[in-house]
C-alpha positions as a printed NumPy array, in Angstrom:
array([[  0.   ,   0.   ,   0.   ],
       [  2.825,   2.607,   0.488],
       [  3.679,   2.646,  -3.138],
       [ -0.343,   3.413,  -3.774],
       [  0.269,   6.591,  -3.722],
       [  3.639,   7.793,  -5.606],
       [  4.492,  11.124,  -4.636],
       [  7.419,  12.71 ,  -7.287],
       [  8.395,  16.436,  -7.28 ],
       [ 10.129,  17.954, -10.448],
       [ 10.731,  21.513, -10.639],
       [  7.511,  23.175,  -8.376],
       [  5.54 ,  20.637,  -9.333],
       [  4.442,  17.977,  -6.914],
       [  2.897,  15.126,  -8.797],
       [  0.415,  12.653,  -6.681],
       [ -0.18 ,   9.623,  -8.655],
       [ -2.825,   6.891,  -8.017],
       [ -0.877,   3.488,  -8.798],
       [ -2.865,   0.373,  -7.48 ],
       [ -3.648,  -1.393, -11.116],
       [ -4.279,  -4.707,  -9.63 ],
       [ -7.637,  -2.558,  -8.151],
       [ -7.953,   0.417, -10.941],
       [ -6.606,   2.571,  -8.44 ],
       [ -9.395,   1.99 ,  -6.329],
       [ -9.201,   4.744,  -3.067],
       [ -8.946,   3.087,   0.009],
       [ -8.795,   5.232,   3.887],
       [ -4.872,   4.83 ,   3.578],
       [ -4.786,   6.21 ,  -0.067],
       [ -6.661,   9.181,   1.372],
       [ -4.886,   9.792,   4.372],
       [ -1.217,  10.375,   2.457],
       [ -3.401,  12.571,  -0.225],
       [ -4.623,  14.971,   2.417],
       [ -1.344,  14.989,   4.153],
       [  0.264,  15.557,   0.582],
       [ -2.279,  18.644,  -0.275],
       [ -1.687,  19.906,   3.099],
       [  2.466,  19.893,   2.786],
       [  2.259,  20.906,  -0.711],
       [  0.058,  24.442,   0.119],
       [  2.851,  25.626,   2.887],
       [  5.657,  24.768,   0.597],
       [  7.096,  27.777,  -1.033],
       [  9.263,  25.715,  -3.67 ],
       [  5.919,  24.286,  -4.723],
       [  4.442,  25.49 ,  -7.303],
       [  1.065,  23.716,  -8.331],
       [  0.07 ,  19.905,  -7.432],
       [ -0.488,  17.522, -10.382],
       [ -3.254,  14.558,  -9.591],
       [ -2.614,  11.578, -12.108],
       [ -3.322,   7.564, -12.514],
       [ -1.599,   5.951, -15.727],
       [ -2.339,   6.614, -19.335],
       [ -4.999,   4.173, -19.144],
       [ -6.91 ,   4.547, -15.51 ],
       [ -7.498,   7.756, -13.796],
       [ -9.611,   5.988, -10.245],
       [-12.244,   3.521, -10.048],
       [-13.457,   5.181,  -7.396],
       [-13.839,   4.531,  -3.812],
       [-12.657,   0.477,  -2.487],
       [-15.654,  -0.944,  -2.342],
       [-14.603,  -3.931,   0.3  ],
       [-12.641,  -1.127,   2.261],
       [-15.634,   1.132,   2.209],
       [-18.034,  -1.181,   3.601],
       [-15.372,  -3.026,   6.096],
       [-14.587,   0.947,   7.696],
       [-17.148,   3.238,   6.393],
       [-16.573,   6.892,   7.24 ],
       [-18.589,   7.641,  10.308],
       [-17.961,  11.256,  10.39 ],
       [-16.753,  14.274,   9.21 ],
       [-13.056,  13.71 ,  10.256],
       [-12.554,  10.424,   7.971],
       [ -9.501,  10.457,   5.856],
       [-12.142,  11.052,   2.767],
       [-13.601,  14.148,   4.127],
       [ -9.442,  15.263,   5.019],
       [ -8.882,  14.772,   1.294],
       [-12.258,  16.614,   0.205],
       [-11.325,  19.743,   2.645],
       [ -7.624,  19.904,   1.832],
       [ -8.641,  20.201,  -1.78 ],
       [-10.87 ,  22.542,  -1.411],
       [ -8.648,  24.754,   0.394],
       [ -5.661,  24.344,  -1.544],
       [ -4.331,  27.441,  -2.069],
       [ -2.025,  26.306,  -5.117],
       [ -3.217,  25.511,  -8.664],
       [ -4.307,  22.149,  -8.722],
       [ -4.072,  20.341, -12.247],
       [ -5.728,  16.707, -13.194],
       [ -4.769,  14.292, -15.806],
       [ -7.464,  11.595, -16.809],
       [ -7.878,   8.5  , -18.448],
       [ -9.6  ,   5.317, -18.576],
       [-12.077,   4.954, -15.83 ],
       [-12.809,   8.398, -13.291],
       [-15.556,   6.785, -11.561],
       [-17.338,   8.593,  -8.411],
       [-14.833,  10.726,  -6.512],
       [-12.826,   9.892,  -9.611],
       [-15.239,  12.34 , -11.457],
       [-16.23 ,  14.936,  -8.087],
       [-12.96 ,  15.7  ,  -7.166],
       [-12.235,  17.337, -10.936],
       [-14.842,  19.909, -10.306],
       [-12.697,  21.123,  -7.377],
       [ -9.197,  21.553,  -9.915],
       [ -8.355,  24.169, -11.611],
       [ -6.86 ,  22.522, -14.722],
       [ -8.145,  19.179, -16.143],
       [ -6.853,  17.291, -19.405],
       [ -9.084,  13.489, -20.122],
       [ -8.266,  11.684, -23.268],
       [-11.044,  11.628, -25.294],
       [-12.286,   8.168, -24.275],
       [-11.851,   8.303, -21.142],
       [-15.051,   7.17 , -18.959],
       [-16.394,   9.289, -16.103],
       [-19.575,   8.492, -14.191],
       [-20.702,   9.16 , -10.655],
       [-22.937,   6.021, -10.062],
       [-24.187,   7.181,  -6.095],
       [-27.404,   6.593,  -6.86 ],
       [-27.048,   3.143,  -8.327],
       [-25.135,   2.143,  -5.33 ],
       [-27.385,   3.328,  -2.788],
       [-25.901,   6.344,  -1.797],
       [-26.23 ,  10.051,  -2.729],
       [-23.705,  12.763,  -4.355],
       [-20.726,  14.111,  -2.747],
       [-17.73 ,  16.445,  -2.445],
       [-20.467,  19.437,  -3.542],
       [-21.51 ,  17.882,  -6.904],
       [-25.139,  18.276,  -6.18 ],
       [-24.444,  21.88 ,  -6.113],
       [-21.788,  22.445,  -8.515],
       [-22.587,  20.098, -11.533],
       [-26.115,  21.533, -11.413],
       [-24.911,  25.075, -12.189],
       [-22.28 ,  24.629, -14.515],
       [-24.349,  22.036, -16.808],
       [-28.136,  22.78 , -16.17 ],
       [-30.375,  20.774, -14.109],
       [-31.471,  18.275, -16.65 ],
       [-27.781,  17.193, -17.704],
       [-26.805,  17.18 , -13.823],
       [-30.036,  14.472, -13.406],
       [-29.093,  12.172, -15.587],
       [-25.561,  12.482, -14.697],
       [-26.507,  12.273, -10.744],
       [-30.138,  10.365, -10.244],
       [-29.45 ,   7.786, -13.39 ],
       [-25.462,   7.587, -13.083],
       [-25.148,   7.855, -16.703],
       [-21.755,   7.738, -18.099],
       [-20.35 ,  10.515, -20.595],
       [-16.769,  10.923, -22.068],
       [-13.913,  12.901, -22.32 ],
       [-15.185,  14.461, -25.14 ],
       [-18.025,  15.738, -23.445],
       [-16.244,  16.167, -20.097],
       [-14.567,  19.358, -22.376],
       [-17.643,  20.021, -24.104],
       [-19.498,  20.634, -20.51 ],
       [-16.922,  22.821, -18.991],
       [-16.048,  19.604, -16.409],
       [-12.621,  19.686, -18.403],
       [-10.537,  21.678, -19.699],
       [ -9.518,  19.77 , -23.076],
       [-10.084,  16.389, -24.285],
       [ -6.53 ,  14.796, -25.851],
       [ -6.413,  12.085, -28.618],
       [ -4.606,   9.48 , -26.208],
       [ -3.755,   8.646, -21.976],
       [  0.023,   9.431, -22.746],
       [ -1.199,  12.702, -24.696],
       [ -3.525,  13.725, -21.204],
       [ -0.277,  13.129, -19.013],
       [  1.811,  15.135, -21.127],
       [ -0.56 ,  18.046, -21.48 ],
       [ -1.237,  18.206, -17.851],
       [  2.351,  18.342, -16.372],
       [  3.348,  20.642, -19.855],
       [  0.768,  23.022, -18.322],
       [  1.528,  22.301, -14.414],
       [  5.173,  23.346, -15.568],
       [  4.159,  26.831, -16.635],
       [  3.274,  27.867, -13.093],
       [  7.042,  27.679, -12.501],
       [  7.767,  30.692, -14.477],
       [  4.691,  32.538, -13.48 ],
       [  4.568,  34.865,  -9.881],
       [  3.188,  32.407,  -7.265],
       [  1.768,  35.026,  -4.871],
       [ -0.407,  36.922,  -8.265],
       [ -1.577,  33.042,  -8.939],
       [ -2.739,  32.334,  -5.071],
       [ -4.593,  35.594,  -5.286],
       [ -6.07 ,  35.014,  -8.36 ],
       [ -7.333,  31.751,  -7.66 ],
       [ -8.296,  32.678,  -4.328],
       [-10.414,  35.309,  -6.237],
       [-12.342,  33.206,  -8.138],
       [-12.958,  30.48 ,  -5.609],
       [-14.301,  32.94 ,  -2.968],
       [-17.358,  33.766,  -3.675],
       [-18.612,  29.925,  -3.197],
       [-16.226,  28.821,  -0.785],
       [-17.945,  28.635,   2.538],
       [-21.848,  27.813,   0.779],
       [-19.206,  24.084,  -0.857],
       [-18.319,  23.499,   2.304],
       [-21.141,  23.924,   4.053],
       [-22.782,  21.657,   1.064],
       [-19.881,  18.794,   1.466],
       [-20.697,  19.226,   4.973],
       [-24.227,  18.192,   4.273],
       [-23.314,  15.618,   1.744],
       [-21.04 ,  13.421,   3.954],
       [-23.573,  13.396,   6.374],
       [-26.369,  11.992,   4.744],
       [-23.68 ,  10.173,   2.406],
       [-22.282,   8.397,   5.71 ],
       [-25.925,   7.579,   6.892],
       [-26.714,   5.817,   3.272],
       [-23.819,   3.548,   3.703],
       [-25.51 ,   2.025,   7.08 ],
       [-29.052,   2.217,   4.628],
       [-30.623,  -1.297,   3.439],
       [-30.462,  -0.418,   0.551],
       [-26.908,   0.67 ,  -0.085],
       [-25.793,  -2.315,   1.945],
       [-27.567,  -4.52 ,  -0.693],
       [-26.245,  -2.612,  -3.644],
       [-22.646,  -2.528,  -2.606],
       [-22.699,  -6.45 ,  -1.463],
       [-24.125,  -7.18 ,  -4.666],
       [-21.715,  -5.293,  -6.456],
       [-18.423,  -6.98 ,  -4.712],
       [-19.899, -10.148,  -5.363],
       [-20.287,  -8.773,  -9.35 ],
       [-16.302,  -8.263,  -9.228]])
């Protein structure tokens, strides 16, 4: 588990890379814990200049461990999940996100928190709480609702319909769709590279700018979210879903 998460830095940039293929760098507690810690480090550091969040060129996350969820479910708010959710949220450095293959659940929430985000064209995103019993998180009831329309953010969010890179970019969830995995990678530290030569304080400001305005309504919505989201995991319902669905893989 401690190679899970590889942690490189290369000139500002601190790349965080999901690397459990035997699970399609499924997120377990653990996974989460050294993420938070990481975003946490990374916003103090002064010879850091933006964080870079990356699987391989062929899986971004499958989402949350299913087995891990259900053996040690979140209880509260102070779960390693919730550490990750805040510490992104807060992260006062530009955050950049490099998808492909599968960005299932959180695999798909947490890009609506970066600031940069290049998916290969095919790459698969869906947020399936529904389906599993449980309800949106990290703030996507409130945020994929306003920057897509209600009616796209239903299907998206009540049905757990899939959609691709292609219309990730389309939608505003990314910022470009590239031909290939390698080509996403490459794009996304190219551009995570650039902050290096820019004036770090200017950038904090500026990003601190534009996430101000809805910073204390997301939390108090991911708040609200993890609540009820920690409650449906104890539901009948999402207990049968999530069984069945371990036993399906």
């Amino acid at each position: 588990m401690t190679d899970a998460i590889q942690i490189e830095r290369e000139r500002g940039v601190l790349t965080l890379r999901l690397n459990r293929p035997e699970k399609k760098n499924a997120l377990t507690r653990a996974m989460y814990s050294l993420l938070a810690e990481a975003l946490k480090q990374a916003d103090t550091d002064p010879e850091i200049n933006a964080v870079l969040i990356a699987g391989s060129a062929e899986c971004f996350t499958a989402g949350n461990d299913i087995a891990d969820f259900i053996q040690q479910p979140p209880g509260n708010l102070d779960s390693p999940v919730f550490h990750f959710m805040l510490n992104l949220l807060e992260c006062r450095k530009p955050v950049i996100a490099a998808v492909a293959g599968a960005a299932v659940g959180i695999g798909t929430t947490m890009l609506l928190h970066c600031d940069l985000v290049y998916v290969s064209r095919d790459a698969r995103l869906r947020m399936p709480f529904v389906n599993l019993g449980l309800c949106p998180e990290f703030g996507s009831s409130l945020l994929l609702p306003r920057l897509i329309g209600h009616a796209k953010a239903a299907e998206l969010l009540l049905l757990g319909e899939g959609f691709s890179g292609v219309q990730a970019a389309e939608w505003g969830i990314a910022t470009e769709a590239l031909g290939s995995g390698e080509a996403a990678l490459a794009k996304a530290r190219e551009m995570a590279l650039r902050f290096e030569s820019l004036p770090p304080e200017a950038v904090r400001i500026s990003k601190q700018l534009m996430k101000a305005p809805d910073r204390e309504l997301l939390r108090k919505v991911i708040e609200e979210e993890g609540a009820l989201f920690t409650q449906r995991l104890r539901s009948p319902e999402a207990l049968a879903a999530l069984t069945g669905f371990i036993k399906r893989h």
